[in-house]
Structures are given as structure tokens and as C-alpha cells.
N, C-alpha and C positions, 0 to 999 in steps of 0.2 A: 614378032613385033610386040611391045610393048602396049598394054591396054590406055596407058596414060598418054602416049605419043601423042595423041592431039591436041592434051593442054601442058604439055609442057614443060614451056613456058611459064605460065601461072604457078606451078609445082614448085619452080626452080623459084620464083620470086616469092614466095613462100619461105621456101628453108633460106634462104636470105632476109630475108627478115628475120626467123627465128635465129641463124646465126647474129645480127645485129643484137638481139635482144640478150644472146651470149654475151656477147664484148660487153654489153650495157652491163649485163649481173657482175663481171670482172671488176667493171670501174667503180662499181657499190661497193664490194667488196675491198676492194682497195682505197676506197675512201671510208671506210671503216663507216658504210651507208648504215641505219637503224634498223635491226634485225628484221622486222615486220616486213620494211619495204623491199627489203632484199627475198623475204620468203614471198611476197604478192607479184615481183617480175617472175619468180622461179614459176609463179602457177600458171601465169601468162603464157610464159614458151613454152611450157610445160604443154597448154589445150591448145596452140601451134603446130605444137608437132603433132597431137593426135588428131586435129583436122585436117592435118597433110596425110595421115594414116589412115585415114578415115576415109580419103578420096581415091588413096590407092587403092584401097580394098575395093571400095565401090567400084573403079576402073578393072579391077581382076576380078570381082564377079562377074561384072558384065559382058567381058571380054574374055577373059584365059577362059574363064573356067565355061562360061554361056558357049564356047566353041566346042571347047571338049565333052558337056552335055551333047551337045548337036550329034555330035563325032561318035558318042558311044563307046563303049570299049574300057581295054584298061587304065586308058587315060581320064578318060570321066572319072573314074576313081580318084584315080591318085589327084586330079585337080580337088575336087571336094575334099580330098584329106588335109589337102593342100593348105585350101583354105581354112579350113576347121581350125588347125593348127596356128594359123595367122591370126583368127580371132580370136581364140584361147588366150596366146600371147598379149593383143590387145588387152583386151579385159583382166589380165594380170596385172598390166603397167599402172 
């Protein structure tokens, strides 16, 4: 089961908003919106989604991987590589 299953909800009304804020960059776009303003929503959904990214993580450390420490083994591993790799990625974007 998923670490985030308890909130959801809040997750999902999240990336609905940041899709909202998609459609919004399209209609800038298409009203030939002034460059600036169309690059200050791009930064907006831009830190949306990495606070949705951010809470994931937080839910998989605390969860996937906090069990598979408990657990031991070569799961403990590969959870921690796991993760490592996910915040690598993060901190690339």
C-alpha cells in the first residue's frame, strides 16, 4: 500500500490545481500573454509540482522505506537506493 493513501485526496487536489494552472499557461500562450507573465505561472506550477514531490518523498520515507529498515534485509537496500535515486532526480529538475 501506498505511503500517501491517507492523504490522498489532498495529492490528487493538488495535481488538479497544477493541471489547472496548465490549461491557464495554454490560454497565455494562446492570447499571445507578455513573455514575463507566462514565464512567472511556468514557475508557479513548476514549485506545485515539486511540493506534490516533496510530500511524496516524505510519505516514502516514512513509510516504504521506514518498513523496510524495520524489515532488514535486502530490501532495506534497495529501498534506500531507491530513494537516493528519487532525490537525485528531484534535485536535478
Amino acid at each position: 500500500m501506498p505511503g500517501y493513501i491517507g492523504h490522498r485526496d489532498e495529492i490528487l487536489r493538488r495535481l488538479r490545481r497544477v493541471e489547472g494552472q496548465t490549461r491557464g499557461l495554454q490560454r497565455m500562450v494562446e492570447e499571445d500573454a507578455y513573455c514575463i507573465d507566462v514565464l512567472t505561472q511556468i514557475s508557479a506550477a513548476t514549485r506545485a509540482l515539486q511540493a506534490v514531490a516533496i510530500s511524496l518523498l516524505e510519505d516514502h520515507l516514512g513509510h516504504c522505506v521506514a518498513d523496510a529498515v524495520r524489515s532488514g534485509g535486502p530490501e532495506r537496500d534497495e529501498k534506500l537506493r531507491e530513494a537516493t535515486a528519487a532525490i537525485e532526480r528531484l534535485v536535478r529538475s
